[in-house]
C-alpha positions, 0 to 999 in steps of 0.5 A: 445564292448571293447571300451564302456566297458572301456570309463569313465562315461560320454564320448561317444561311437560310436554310442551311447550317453554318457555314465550313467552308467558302462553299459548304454548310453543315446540312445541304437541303435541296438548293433551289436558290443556287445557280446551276452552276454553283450546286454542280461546284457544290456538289463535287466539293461534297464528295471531298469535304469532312464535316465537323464533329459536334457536343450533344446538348442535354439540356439543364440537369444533365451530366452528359453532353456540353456541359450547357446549364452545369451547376455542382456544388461547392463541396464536391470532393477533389477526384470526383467525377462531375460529368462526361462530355458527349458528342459524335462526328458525321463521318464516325471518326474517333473524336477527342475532348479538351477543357481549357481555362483563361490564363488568370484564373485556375484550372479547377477541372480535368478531362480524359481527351478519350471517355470526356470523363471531367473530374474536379481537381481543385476545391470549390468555394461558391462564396468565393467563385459561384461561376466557372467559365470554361472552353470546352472542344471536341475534335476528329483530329480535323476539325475542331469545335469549340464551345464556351460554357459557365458552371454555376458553384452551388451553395453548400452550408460550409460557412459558420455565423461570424460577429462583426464589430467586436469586442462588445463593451456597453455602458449602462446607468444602474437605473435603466428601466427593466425592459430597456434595449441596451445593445444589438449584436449582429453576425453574418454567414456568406452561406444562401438560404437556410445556411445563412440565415442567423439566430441569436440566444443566450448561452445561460438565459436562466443566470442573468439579468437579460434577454435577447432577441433571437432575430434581431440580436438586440439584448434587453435589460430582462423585465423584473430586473434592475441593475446595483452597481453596489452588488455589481459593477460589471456583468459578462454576458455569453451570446451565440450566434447559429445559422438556420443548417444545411447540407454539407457533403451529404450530412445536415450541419448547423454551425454556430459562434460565440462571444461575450458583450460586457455590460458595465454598470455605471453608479448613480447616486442612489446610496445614503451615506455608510458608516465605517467601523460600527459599533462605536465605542469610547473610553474617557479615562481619570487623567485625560485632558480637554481638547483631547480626542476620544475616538473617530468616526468614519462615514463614506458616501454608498455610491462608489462609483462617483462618491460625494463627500460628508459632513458629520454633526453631534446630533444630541446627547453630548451635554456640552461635554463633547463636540466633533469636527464636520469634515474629520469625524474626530470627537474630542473631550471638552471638559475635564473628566471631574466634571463630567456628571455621568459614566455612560454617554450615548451621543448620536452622529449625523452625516450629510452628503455633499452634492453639487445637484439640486436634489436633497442630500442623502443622511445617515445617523450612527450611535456612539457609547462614550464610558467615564472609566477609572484608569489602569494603572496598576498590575497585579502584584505578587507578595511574600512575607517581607514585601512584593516578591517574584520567586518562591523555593520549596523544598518537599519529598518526592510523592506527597500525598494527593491533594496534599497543601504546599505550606511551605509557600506564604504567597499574596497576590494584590491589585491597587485598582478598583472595579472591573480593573483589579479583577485578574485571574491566576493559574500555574504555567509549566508542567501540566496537571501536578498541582493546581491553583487556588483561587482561580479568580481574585478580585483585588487581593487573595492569598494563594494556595497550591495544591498536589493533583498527581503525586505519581508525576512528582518523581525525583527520579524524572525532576529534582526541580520542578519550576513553575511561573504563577501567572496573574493576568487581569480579565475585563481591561482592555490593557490585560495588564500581567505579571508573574511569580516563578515557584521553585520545588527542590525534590528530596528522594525516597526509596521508592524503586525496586532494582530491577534487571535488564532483562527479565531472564538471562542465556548463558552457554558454556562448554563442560569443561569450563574450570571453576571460576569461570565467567557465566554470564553477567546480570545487572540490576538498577535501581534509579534511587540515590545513596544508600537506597541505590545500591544493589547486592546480588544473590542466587536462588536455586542448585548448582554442580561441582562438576560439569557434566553435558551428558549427565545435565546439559541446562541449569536454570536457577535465579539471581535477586537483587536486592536494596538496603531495605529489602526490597528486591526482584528477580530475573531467571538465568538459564545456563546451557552446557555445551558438548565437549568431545571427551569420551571415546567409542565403547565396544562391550568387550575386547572379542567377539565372535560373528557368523557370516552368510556368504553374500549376507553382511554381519554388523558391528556398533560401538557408542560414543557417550557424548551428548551431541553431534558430532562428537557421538557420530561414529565412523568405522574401519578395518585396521588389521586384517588376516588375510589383508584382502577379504572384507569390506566395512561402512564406515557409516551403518558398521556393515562387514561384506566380503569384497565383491570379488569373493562369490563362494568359500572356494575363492576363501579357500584359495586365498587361505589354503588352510582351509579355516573358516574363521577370520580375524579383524582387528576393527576401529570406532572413530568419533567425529568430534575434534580432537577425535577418539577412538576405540578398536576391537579383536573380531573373529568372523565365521563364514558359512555357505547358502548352499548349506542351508538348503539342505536343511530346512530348520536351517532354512527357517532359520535363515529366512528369519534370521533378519525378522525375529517376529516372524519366528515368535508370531509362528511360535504363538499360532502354535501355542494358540492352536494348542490352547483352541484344541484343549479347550474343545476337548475339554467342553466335550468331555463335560458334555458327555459326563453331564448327558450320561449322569456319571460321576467322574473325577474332575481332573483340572489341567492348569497350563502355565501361559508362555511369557509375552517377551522372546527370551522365554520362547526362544530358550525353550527350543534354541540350543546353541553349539558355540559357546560364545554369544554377543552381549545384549545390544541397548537402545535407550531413549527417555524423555528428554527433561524440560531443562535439557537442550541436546542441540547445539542451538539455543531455542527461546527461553521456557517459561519461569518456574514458580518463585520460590519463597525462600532459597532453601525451597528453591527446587533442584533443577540438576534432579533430572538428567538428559538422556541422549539417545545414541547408537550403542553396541558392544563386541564382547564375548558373553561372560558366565554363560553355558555353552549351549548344545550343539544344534545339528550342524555348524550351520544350524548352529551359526544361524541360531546364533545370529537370531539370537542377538536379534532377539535380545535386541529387540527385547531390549528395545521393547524393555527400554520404550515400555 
């Protein structure tokens, strides 16, 4: 038609769509309008055109079209996705989408050109931008449309109240009416609706005078509540603002602000006058003068803030005897103080304020005491015999007796004045406690006493001079007026000390071969006393010894006194250790003797050292001589002689000696440890016996297997005797039995067996018979209680408690009574001396072994003899 030909590009024609082209719409309904000719053009151009892609539109809420009616709110997180463009082509084609902002402004989102996705790329602040103009188009690659479209920014509670105007600073009259509005504060939020509506309140209600409006913000002077800029000159009040809440990202939130409104209070002349400095007192004295001040008094106005001045006035009272300047306060004295009539005047001040109002001025009255007093003028006052005097000397022996007089000291003390003003107190300055002072309290005049309170403290040992300062010092004077006396007390000494010791006893160490008049050990006594009462001489309590011996006695302990001229005395213990001195040697019991060995079984040689203490009785063993060199082996420590490892049977002795002799000799060596070291040697036979031997005998074999254990051999011999004893008992209560049941009188026939001895010397002479003549002497180990003054160890433990005093040196006990015993180790190699040789026992070997048990035997026997 006429009218589609000629509409631009992009109007609409009736009943078609906008129009693409000079000859196409959107949709083509049926064209009864147009010319034949022009729909047969139309209708070629059809088959040929592309039609155009298009948004959806989903109306207001949705997130899916053409972003028509969009809104999102202003606290949307950046990265989210906000909405999805939407729309299609006719022909199917694939269509992209863009987004695009004017070049002032930002770009606040971001579009995937495939999907439409939009997200949010920068943040959202409605109360800065609550609208957002954007192009949004989508295109088939073709053809492009586009739409333009405003997001609205919703409002999210992101803003907190904030005061406006401030500081806040009112000044108020103190005599506001309760109740009064004094002030108004008032806060905005830039948040809508509830997150911007504000409250007000007081963040303290409860602590303060006023009140505030929760809506309007209007702060009230609270009723019931005054104002004093006397008590308060300035009042802080705290106001919080707080917004109605809201949502923010997802959470209900309420923000709030805070400030201060000061509240000066400002003075107002409601105060009557105050004196300054109440109670008032003065003082007229004998040589004060007419005209003379007395004392002031001092009124300021109560208002502070805006003060008025005063006058003062004499209101009553003065008798014609007093007058005071009205500016000043100054009271003077107008008559001489003869002629005053009283001692005591109360006079009555007035002040007036000045005020330059109307109003009547404010008034106050004051009392104020005036006393007519003698005047002080004279101290107290020290005297001795001849007139005033400041220093007293005493001369007194030390400890006097308690509560003893000084009468050595003639002292006076006086004060000129009279009354209250010659009232003085006295006491004693200096070392406390020793003496004290009599009277305490003098009125006018006194004499003084000094008394002794602590005789112990008076020690010419601590003080020679004990100096003192008499103070008097008077009591109700307003001038306290004072003076002092030294007093100086010459101690003389007495003898009142004991000497005492240093130490309450003394440890010495010597070696036993200290020579006489040697150096022990010093002890001394003190005795702090002076002259002939302070000199010392020492004796001794108790035993000494000629010679010094640490085996015999190793600790001495006696007493020393010391003593003063006149007998008096103390006493300390001195304990006296005798060291060790290597000066005996190792002592085997004889020259010779005579061993049989076991081959493979050792023999033992000892020898004792009768030193007191280690090193010295240690003893080390060592073969000097031997026949032949290469046989035996010796500890040097246990004494042990082996055979040396490489000799297993008398063969290999016979090869060595083609003789064929079974005895060895040795010529053995006992050396002590101690320094310089001694020595003693010893000729030893030794006979060596094969094991073989004993096997074929089995006495020899008993012997052999007991030879190490003695007891066993003793305990066999007892269970012995035991069953013996067992048998003749049972045969003997037979018997009785049977001559008691057969009424036959029979002789009674009394068997007394002889008990065997307990010791394994009787035992073993019954049955042991020995071939060789030769026996070993008997071995002794001795081990006594060591005696309480013995120290048998090189250290020195502590000191044993004292023994009883004794009461005179001829009582005091021997302390060398009791010797130490030290035990040690000892043996002797010495053939047995007067003994018979025993008969031959069966074989040579039988006669070894017997041998051997034997000293085992009287070892034994000598140890049970030594302990019990």
């Amino acid at each position: 038609s006429p009218q589609c030909a000629e509409a631009e590009e992009g109007a609409a024609c009736p009943g078609l769509g906008p129009k693409v082209s000079p000859c196409w719409w959107e949709a083509v309904p049926p064209l009864p309008e147009c010319p034949p000719v022009l729909l047969s053009a139309c209708f070629i151009f059809l088959v040929q055109a592309n039609f155009a892609p298009h948004f959806f539109d989903n109306g207001m809420g949705s997130t899916n079209g053409n972003m028509a009616l969009f809104s999102l709110p202003e606290d949307t997180p950046i990265g989210s996705h906000v909405y999805t463009l939407n729309g299609t082509d006719p022909e199917g084609d694939p269509v992209s989408y863009h987004i695009s902002f004017d070049p002032n402004t930002r770009n606040v989102f971001s579009v995937d050109p495939t999907f439409g996705n939009i997200t949010l790329i920068e943040e959202l602040d409605r109360e800065r931008e609550d609208e957002i103009e954007a192009i949004v188009s989508i295109s088939d690659g073709v053809n492009l449309v586009a739409e333009k479209v405003v997001i609205l920014v919703t409002d999210a509670n992101d803003e907190a109240p904030r005061f406006i105007q401030e500081p806040y600073i009112v000044q108020v009259p103190e005599d506001t009416p309760a109740g009064s509005s004094i002030f108004k504060v008032q806060a905005v939020d830039k948040d809508t609706g509830s997150g911007g509506s504000v409250t007000y309140f007081l963040q303290n209600p409860h602590s303060t005078k006023f009140a505030m409006d929760r809506h309007s913000g209007v702060l009230r002077l609270r009723a019931g509540a005054t104002l004093d800029y006397e008590k308060a000159r300035a009042h802080f009040i705290t106001v919080v603002a707080k917004d109605g809440g809201g949502k923010l990202r997802g959470t209900d939130v309420v923000f709030s602000a805070i400030t201060t409104v000061t509240v000066n209070v400002e003075d107002m002349q409601d105060m009557a006058p105050v004196f300054v400095g109440t109670p008032y007192y003065g003082y007229v004295y004998e040589d004060s003068l007419p005209d003379s001040e007395v004392l002031t008094v001092v009124a300021i106005d109560g208002d502070r803030g805006k003060p008025n001045h005063v006058l003062y006035s004499l209101v009553n009272g003065s008798d014609g005897a007093f007058e005071i300047n009205e500016t000043s306060g100054v009271i003077s004295l107008m008559q001489s103080p003869a002629q005053l009539q009283r001692e005591v005047y109360e006079l009555f001040v007035q002040v007036i304020e000045v005020s330059s109002a109307e109003s009547p001025a404010a008034q106050a009255t004051v009392p104020v005491t005036i006393r007519i007093v003698d005047l002080n003028n004279h101290p107290p006052t020290f005297y001795g015999e001849s007139g005033p005097q400041n220093r007293f000397e005493l001369s007194m022996y030390e400890h006097p007796p308690q509560g003893e007089i000084l009468r050595g000291l003639k002292i006076t003390v006086n004060d000129s004045d009279q009354g209250a003003n010659a009232k003085f107190n006295l006491r004693l300055v200096g070392p406390g406690g020793i003496f004290r002072v009599v009277p305490q309290t003098v009125l006018n005049e006194a004499q003084v006493t000094i008394i002794v309170e602590n005789s112990a403290a008076i020690d010419f040992e601590k003080l020679k001079v004990l100096t003192f300062k008499l103070l008097a010092i008077e009591v109700n004077t307003p001038e306290k007026f004072s003076s002092t006396a030294d007093v100086v007390i010459q101690l003389l000494d007495t003898n009142d000390n004991v000497p005492k010791f240093t130490s309450h006893y003394y440890i010495a160490r010597i070696p036993e071969n200290a020579p006489g008049g040697s150096n022990v050990v010093a002890v001394t006594a003190v005795d702090p006393d002076t002259g002939p009462w302070g000199e010392v001489t020492y004796s001794i309590y108790g035993a000494g010894a000629d010679l010094l011996d640490a085996e015999d006695t190793a600790r001495y302990n006696f007493y020393v006194k010391a003593e003063d001229m006149e007998g008096r005395y103390s006493l300390a213990e001195v304990y006296v250790t005798l060291l060790d001195v290597n000066d005996h040697y190792p002592q085997f019991g004889k020259s010779i003797q005579e061993k049989t060995m076991v081959l493979g079984t050792p023999v033992k040689i000892e020898a004792t050292d009768q030193d007191a203490e280690e090193p010295n009785n240690l003893v080390d063993y060592s073969i000097t001589h031997a026949e032949p060199a290469n046989v035996f082996d010796i500890d040097a420590h246990t004494g042990e002689i082996r055979l040396k490892n490489s000799i297993h049977s008398l063969d290999a002795l016979h090869n060595i000696t083609p003789s064929g002799d079974h005895t060895w000799s040795l010529e053995v060596q006992a050396k002590d440890r101690g320094s310089p070291s001694f020595s003693t040697t010893a000729l030893l036979k030794i006979d060596i016996i094969d094991t073989e031997m004993l096997s074929r005998d089995p006495m020899a074999a008993f012997l052999m297997q007991t030879k190490d254990n003695p007891m066993k051999a003793v305990g066999l011999l007892a269970g012995i005797m035991t069953t013996i004893v067992a048998i003749t008992v049972l045969i003997s209560t037979a018997t009785f039995w049977r001559n008691k049941k057969s009424n036959k009188v029979l002789p009674i026939r009394r068997v007394l067996r002889k008990r065997p001895s307990p010791t394994p010397r009787a035992i073993r002479i019954e049955w042991l018979k020995f071939r060789r003549t030769k026996a070993a002497a008997k071995f002794v180990l001795r081990d006594d209680p060591p005696n309480e003054n013995c120290n048998n160890s090189m250290g020195i433990s502590p000191p044993p408690t004292a023994p009883p005093l004794p009461p005179s040196p001829s009582m005091v006990p021997n302390t060398g009574a009791a010797h130490c015993i030290v035990p040690t180790v000892s043996g002797s190699l010495t053939p047995g001396q007067g003994q018979s040789k025993p008969e031959a026992l069966g074989n040579p070997v039988q006669s070894a072994l017997v041998f051997e048990l034997r000293q085992k035997f009287e070892k034994k026997n000598a140890e049970n003899t030594s302990y019990f």
